[in-house]
RODO-2510 file (C-alpha; in nm, 4 decimals, decimal comma):
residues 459
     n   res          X          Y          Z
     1     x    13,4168     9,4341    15,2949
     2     x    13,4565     9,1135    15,1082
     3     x    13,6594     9,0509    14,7914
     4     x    13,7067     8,7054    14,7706
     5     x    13,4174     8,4753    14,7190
     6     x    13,2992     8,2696    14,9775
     7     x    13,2656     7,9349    14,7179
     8     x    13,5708     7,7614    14,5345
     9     x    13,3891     7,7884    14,1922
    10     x    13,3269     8,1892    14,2653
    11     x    13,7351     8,2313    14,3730
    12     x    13,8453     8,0359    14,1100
    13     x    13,6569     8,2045    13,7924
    14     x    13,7114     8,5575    13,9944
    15     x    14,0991     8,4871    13,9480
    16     x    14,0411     8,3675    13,5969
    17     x    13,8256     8,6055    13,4951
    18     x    14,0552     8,8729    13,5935
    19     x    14,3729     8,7225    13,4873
    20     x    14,2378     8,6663    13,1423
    21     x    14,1067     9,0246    13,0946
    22     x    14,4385     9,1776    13,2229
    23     x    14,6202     8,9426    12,9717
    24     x    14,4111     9,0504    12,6875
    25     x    14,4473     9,4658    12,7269
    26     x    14,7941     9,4112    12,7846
    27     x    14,8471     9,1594    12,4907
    28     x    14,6280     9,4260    12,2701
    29     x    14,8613     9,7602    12,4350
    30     x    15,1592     9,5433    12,2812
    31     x    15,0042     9,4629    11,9433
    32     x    14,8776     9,8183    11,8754
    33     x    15,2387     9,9573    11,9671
    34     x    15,4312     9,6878    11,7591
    35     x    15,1820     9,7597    11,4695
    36     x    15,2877    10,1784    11,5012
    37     x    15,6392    10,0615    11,5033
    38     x    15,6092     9,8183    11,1869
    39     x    15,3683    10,0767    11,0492
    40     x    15,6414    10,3638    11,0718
    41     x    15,9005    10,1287    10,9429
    42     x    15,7820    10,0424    10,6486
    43     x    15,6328    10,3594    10,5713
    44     x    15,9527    10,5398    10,6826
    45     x    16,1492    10,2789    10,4447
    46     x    15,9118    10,3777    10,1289
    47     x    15,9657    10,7389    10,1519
    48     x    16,3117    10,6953    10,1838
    49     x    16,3518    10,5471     9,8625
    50     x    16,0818    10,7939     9,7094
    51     x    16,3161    11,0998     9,8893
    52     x    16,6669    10,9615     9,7415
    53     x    16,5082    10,9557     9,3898
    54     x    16,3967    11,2763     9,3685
    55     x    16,6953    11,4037     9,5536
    56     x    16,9093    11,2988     9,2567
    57     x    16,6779    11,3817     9,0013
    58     x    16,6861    11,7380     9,1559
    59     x    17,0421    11,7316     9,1381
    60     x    17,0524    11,6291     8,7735
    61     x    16,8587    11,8856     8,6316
    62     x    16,9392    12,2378     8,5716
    63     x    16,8134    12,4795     8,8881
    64     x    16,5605    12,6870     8,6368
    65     x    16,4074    12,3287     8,5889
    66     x    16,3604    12,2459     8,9453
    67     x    16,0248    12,4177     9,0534
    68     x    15,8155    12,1944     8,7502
    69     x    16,0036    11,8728     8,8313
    70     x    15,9202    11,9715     9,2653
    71     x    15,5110    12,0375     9,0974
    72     x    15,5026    11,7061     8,9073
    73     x    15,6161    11,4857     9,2314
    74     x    15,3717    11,6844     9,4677
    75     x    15,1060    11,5329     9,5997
    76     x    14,8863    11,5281     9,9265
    77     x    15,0129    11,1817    10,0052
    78     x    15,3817    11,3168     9,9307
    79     x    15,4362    11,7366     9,9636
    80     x    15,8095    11,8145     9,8791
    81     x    15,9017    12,2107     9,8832
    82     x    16,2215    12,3672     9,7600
    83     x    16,3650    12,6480     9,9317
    84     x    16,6703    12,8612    10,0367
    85     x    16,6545    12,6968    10,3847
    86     x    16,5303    12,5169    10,6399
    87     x    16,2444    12,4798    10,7993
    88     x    16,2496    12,4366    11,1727
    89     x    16,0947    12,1560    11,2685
    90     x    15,7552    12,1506    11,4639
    91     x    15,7472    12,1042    11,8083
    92     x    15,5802    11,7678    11,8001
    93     x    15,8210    11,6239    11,5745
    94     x    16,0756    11,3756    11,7046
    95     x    16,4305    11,2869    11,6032
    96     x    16,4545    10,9880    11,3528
    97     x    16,7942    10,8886    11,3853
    98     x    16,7271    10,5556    11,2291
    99     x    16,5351    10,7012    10,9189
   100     x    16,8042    10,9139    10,8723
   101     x    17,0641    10,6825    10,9138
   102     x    16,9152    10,5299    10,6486
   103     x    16,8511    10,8179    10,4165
   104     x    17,2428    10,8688    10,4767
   105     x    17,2966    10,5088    10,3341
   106     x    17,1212    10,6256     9,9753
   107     x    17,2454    10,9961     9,9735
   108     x    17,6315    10,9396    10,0778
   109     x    17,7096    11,2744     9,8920
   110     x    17,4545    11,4949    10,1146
   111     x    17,5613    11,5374    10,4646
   112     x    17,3231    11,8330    10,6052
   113     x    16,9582    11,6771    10,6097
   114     x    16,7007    11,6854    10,8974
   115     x    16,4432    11,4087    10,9288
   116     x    16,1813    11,3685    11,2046
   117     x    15,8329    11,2278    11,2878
   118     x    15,5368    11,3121    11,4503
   119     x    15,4259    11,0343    11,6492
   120     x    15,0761    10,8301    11,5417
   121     x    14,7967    10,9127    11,8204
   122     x    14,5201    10,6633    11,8391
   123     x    14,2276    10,7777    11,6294
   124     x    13,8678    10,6617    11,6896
   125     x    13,7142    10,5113    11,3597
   126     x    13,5799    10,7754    11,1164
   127     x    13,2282    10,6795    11,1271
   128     x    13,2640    10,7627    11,5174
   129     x    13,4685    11,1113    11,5266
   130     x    13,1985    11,2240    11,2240
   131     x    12,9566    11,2077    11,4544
   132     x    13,1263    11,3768    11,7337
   133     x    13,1973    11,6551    11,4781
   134     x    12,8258    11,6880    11,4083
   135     x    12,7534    11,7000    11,7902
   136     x    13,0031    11,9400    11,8042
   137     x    12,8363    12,2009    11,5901
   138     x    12,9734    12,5206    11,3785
   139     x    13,2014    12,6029    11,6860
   140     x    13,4392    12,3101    11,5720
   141     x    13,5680    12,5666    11,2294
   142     x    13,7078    12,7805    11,5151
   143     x    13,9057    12,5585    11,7005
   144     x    14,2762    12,4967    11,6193
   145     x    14,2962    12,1912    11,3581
   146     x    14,4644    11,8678    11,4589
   147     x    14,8311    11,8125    11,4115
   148     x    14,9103    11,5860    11,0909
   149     x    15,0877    11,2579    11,1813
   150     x    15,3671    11,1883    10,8990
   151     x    15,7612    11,1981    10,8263
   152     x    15,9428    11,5203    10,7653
   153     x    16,2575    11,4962    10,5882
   154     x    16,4821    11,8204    10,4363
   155     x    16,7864    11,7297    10,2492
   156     x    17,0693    12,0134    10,1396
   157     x    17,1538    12,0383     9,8028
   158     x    17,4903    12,1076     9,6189
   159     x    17,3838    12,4285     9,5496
   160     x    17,2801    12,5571     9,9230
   161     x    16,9218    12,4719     9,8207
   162     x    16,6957    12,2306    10,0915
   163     x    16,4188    12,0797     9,9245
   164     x    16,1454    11,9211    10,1453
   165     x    15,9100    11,6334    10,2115
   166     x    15,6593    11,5526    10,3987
   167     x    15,4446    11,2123    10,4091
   168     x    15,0913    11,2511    10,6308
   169     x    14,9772    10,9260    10,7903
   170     x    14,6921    10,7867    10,5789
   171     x    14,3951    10,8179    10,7618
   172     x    14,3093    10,4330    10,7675
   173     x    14,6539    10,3707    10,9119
   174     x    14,5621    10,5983    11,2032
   175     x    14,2000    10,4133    11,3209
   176     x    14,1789    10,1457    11,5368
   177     x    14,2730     9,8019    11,4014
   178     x    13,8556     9,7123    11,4900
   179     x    13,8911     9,4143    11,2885
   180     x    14,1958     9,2869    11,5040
   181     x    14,0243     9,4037    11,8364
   182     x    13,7060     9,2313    11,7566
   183     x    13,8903     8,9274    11,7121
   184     x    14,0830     8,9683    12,0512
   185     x    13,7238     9,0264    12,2401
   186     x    13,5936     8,6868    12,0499
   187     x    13,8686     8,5208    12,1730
   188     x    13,8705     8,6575    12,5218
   189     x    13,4923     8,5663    12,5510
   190     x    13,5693     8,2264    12,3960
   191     x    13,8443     8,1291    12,6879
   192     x    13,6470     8,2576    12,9402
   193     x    13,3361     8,0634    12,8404
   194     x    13,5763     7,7437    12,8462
   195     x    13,7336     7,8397    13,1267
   196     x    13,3621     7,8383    13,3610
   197     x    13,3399     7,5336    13,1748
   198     x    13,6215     7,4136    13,2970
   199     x    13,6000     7,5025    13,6713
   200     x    13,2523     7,3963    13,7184
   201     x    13,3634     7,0485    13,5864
   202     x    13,6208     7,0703    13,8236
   203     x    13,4845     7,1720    14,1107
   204     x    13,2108     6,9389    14,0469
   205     x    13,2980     6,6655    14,2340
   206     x    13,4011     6,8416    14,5894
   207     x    13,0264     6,9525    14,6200
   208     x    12,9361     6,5553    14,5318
   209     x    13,2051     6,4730    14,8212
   210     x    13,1048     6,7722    15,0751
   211     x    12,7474     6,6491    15,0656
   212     x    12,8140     6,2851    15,0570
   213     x    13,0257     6,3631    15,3771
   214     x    12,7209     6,5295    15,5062
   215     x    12,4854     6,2108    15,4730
   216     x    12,7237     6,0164    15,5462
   217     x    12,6856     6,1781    15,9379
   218     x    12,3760     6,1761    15,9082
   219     x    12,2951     5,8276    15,8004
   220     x    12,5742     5,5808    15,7611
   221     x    12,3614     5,3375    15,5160
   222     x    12,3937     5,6196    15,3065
   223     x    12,4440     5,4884    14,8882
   224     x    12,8330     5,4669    14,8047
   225     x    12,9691     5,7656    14,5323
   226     x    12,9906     5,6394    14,1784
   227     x    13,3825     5,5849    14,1269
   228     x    13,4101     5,7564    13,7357
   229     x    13,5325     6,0451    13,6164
   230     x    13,9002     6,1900    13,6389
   231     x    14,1262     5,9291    13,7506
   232     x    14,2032     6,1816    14,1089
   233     x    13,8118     6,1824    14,1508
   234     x    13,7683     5,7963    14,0943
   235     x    14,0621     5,7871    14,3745
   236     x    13,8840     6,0309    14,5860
   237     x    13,5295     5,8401    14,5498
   238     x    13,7214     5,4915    14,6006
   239     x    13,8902     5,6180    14,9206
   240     x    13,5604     5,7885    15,0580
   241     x    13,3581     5,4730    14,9627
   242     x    13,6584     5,2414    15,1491
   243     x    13,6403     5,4640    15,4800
   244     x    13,2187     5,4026    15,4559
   245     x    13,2626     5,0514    15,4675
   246     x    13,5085     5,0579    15,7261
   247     x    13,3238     5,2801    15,9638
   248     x    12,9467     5,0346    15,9104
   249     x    13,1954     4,7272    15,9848
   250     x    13,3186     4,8957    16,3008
   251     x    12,9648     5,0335    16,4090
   252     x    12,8549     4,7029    16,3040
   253     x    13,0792     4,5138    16,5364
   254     x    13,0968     4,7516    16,8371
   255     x    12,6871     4,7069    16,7948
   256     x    12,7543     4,2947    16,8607
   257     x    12,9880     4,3953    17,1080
   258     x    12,7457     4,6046    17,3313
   259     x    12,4548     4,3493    17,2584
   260     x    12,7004     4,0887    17,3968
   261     x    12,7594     4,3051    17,6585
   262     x    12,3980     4,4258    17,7493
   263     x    12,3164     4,0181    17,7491
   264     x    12,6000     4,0160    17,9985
   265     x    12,5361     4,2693    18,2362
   266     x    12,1584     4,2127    18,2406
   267     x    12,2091     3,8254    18,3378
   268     x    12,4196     3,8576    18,6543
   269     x    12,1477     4,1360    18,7507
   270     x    11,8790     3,9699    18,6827
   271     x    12,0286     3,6327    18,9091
   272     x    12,0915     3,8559    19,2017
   273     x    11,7468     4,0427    19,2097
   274     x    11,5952     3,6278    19,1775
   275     x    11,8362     3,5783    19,5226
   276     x    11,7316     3,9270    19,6665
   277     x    11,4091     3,7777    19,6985
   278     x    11,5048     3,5172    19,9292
   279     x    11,6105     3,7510    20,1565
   280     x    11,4066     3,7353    20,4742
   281     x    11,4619     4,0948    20,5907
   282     x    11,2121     4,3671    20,4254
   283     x    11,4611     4,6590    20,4952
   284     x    11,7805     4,5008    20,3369
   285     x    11,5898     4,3476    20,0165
   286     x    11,4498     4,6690    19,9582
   287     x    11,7980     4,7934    19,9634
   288     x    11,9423     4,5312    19,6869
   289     x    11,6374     4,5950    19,5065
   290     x    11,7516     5,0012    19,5141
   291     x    12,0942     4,9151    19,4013
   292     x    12,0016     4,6596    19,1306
   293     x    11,7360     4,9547    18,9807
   294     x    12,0301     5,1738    18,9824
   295     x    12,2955     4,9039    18,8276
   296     x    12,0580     4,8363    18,5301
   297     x    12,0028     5,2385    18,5115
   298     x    12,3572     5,3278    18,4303
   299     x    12,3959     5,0009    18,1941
   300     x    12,1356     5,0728    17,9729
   301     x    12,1806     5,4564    17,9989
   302     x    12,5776     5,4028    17,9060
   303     x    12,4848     5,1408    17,5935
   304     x    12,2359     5,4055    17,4977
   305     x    12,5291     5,6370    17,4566
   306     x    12,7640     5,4577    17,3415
   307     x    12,5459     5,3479    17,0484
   308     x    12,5316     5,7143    16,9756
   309     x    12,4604     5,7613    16,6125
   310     x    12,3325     5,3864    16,5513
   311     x    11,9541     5,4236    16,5227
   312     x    11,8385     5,2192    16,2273
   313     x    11,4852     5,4276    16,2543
   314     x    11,3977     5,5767    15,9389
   315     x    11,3422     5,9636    15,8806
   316     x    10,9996     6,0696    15,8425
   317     x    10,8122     6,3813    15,8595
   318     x    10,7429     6,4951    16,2506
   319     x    10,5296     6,7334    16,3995
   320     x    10,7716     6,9037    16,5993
   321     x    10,4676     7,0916    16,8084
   322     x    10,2939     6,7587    16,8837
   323     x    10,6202     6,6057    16,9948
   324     x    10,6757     6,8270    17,2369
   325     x    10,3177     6,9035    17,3543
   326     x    10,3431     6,4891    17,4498
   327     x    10,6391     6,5315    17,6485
   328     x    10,5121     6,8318    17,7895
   329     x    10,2222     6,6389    17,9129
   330     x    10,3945     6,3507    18,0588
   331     x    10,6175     6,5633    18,2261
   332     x    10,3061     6,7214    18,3774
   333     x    10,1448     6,3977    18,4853
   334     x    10,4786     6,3546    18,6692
   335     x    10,4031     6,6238    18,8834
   336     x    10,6704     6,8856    18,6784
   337     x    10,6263     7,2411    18,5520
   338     x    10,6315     7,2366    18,1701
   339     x    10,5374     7,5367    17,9424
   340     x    10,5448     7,5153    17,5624
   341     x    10,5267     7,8272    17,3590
   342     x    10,2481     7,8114    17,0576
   343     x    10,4054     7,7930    16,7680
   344     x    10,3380     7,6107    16,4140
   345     x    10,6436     7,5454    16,2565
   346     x    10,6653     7,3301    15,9401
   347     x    10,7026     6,9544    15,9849
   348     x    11,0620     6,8516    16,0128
   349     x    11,2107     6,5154    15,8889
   350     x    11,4472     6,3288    16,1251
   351     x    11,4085     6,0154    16,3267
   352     x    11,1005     6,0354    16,5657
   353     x    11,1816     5,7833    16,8569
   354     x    11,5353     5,9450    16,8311
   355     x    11,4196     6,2771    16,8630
   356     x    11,1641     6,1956    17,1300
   357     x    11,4766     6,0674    17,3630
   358     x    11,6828     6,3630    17,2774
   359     x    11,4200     6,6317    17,3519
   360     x    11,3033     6,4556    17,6418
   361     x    11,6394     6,4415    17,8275
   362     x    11,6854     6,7788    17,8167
   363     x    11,2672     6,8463    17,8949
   364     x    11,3189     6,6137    18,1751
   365     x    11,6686     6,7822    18,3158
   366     x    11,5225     7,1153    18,2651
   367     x    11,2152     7,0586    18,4922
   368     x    11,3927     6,8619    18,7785
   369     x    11,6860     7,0574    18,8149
   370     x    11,5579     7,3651    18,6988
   371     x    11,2031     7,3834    18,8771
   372     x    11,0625     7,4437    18,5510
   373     x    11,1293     7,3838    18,1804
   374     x    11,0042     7,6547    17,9307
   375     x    10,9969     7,5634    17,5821
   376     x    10,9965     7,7727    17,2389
   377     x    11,0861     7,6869    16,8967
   378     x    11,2560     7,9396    16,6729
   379     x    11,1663     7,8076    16,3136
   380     x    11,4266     7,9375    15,9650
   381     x    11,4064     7,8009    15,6084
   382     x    11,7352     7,6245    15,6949
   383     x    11,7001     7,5374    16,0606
   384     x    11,4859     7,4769    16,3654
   385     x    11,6202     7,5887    16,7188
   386     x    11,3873     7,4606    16,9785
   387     x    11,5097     7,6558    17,3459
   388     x    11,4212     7,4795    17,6851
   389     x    11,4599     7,6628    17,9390
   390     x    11,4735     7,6587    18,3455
   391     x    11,5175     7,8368    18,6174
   392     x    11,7263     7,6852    18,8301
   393     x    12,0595     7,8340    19,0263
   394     x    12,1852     7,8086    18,6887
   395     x    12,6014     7,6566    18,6027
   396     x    12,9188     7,8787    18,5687
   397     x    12,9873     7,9481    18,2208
   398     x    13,3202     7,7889    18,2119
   399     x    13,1377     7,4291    18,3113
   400     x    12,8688     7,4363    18,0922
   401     x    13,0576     7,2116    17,7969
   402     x    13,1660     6,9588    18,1081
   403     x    12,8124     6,8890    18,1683
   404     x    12,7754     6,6835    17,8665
   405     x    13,1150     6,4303    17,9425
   406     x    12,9886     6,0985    18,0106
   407     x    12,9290     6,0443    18,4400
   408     x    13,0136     6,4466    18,5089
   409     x    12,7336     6,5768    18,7080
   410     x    12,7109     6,9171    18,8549
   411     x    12,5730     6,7563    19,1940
   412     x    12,8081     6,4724    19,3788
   413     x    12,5683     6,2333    19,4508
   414     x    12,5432     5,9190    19,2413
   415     x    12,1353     5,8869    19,3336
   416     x    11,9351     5,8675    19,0952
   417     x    11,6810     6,1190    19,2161
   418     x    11,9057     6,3689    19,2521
   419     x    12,2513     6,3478    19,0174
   420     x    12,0943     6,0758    18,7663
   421     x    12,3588     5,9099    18,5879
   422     x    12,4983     6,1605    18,3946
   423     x    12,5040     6,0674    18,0906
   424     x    12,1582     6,2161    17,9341
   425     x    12,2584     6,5082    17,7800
   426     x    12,5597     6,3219    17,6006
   427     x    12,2883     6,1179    17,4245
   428     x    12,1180     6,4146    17,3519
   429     x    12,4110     6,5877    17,2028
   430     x    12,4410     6,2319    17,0150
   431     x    12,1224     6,2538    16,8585
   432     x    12,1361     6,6377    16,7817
   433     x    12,4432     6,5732    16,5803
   434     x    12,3412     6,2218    16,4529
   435     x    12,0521     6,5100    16,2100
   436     x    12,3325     6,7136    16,1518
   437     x    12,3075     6,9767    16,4160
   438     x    12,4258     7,0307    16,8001
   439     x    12,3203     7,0794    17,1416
   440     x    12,4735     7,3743    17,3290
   441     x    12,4319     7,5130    17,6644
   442     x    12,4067     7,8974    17,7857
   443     x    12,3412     8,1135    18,0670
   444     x    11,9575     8,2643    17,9950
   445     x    11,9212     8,5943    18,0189
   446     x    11,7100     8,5949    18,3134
   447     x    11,8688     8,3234    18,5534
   448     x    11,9071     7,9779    18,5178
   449     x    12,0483     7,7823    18,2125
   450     x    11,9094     7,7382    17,8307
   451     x    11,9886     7,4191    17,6316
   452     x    11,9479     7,4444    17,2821
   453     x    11,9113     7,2218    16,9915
   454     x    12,0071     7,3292    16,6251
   455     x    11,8139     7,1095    16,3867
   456     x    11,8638     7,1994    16,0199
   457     x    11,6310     7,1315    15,7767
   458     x    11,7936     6,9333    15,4273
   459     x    11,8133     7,1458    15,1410
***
């Protein structure tokens, strides 16, 4: 199973994405338990002034006096009770030590008081738990009603008296901050719309260099990259335009070279077949003639490969089906067993005389080493595989990639009607990968050997 994305952009916004989102619920986890602890300080701080008051007011006044002056301060925001003892507390309540070190600080003169809390849970708003009340039904009256958040605080008298208070949450204080979150999920939405923004701007210009990389093999006229933007993709776009130029000035010169060469070679050939000529025995000019065929063979065949990917021919739209019917039928006339499987594939830009040399190479190797030559084309939206076939004795699988070194030939004989000069299905290979694809060789399933040539199709 994957996780990861297979695309920079994808991996890049997953780990932002992510990152941000974790950042954000634990950011908000902090700020709603900061906000109970400044909540219950302040609070806790205002009824421990309101508590020391009444405490000495209590004190002041005569004990038969008490019970109207504990009425007047009641309240349902502030309950205080007077009694004989006290009260346990509940068994949610927790140990204040700080309030009451501070409720110590005003009452000096009291040392037996008890003060606790009962922690804040987090409430859903009220318009929310009303409606899961009305969902609920009548059955809700029955159930056990919800503990009351709030300080507890008993303080002992002079007189052996404890008088009690008790300070309920408000109900406000105890909902969901949904003003605060709603800002936190504007903002979260806000940095992750920037961040997109931000990756696909900067992941931009590696799918501008990936597919001028990709012309660039193709065709090596191809237009130079526009050097603006960032100052590390103007440097990226200078050094990929720099290495363009320098590989058209070498293919450029090693094409002089080879010209110069071809002009060389061709001369000297062409003086000794003039002299052949003047020989007066049959037999022996015959064989100059043979060895001056085969000379001029492996010259042109070797500056045909080591051109490789030179081929100034434009691409155009071929009819892949037609190509290789043609070849098909030459390689007929020539007395060879060619089959082509019907097929109608879609027409398929690339370089036709190219093409035409690659395709028939490996037509042409298929039928005279392999008694026959099969073809099929296997046609995708984003490739063509075209399989030739043979059936000959077939090659060991662990030779198959040595076939296409330049001068390596299965058979040790340097004649051309048996070995050739080796060097055909390197140009083929050439080609192949001059359109972006590959030749390969395999084992077929039923004897003899399959080449196969991966032609994809531009996007």
């Amino acid at each position: 199973m994957r996780v990861l994305p297979r695309s920079l952009f994808g991996r890049l916004v997953l780990i932002l994405v992510v990152g941000l989102i974790l950042a954000q619920i634990i950011g908000s986890l902090l700020l709603l338990r900061d906000r109970d602890r400044i909540l219950q300080d302040r609070l806790g701080l205002n009824l421990i002034q309101r508590i020391s008051g009444v405490v000495r007011l209590v004190e002041e006044i005569p004990t038969i006096d008490r019970k109207r002056l504990i009425q007047a301060f009641h309240s349902p925001g502030f309950r205080v009770r007077l009694g004989s003892k006290a009260v346990p507390p509940s068994e949610d309540a927790v140990p204040a030590p700080r309030l009451e070190g501070m409720l110590r600080r005003e009452l000096p003169n009291h040392d037996q008081m008890i003060v606790s809390v009962i922690p804040m849970p987090f409430a859903a708003p009220r318009g929310h738990r009303d409606n899961m009340d009305h969902r609920r039904g009548p059955r809700s009256r029955h159930r056990r009603p919800p503990r009351v958040s709030g300080f507890h605080a008993q303080v002992r008298l002079s007189d052996g008296h404890w008088v009690g208070f008790h300070r309920p949450i408000p109900e406000q204080v105890l909902t969901w901050p949904a003003r605060i979150l709603g800002y936190l999920g504007v903002l979260l939405v806000s940095i992750i719309m920037l961040s997109l923004l931000a990756v696909r701007l900067t992941t931009r210009p590696l799918g501008v260099l990936s597919r001028a990389a990709d012309h660039l093999g193709r065709d090596i006229q191809s237009p130079p990259l526009d050097e603006k933007g960032p100052s590390e993709v103007t440097r990226a776009a200078r050094a990929f335009n720099t290495m363009q130029r320098r590989l058209r000035r070498y293919i450029e010169d090693r094409g002089e070279i080879l010209s110069a060469i071809s002009h060389d070679l061709k001369t000297p050939i062409t003086r000794l077949r003039l002299r052949s000529e003047m020989l007066s025995d049959p037999e022996l000019r015959q064989k100059f003639n043979r060895d001056l065929d085969e000379m001029e063979q492996m010259v042109s065949a070797t500056l045909d490969f080591m051109r490789g990917t030179e081929s100034r021919e434009k691409p155009v739209l071929i009819d892949l089906m037609a190509l290789l019917d043609a070849l098909a039928e030459d390689m007929r006339e020539m007395g060879r067993k060619v089959t082509l499987e019907p097929a109608t594939p879609p027409p398929y830009e690339g370089r036709p005389l190219a093409l035409k040399r690659c395709l028939g190479n490996l037509v042409e190797n298929a039928a005279r080493y392999g008694k026959e030559a099969r073809i099929r084309i296997e046609d995708t939206t984003s490739q063509v595989t075209i399989v030739i076939a043979d059936r000959g004795p077939g090659v060991p699988e662990a030779e198959l990639e040595a076939l296409f070194r330049p001068f390596y030939r299965k058979e040790n004989s340097r004649s051309r009607e048996t070995g050739g000069t080796g060097l055909g299905l390197g140009i083929a290979r050439n080609i192949a990968r001059a359109h972006g694809g590959d030749v390969k060789l395999r084992s077929g399933a039923a004897g003899g050997m399959e080449a196969v040539i991966y032609l994809p199709r531009n996007s």
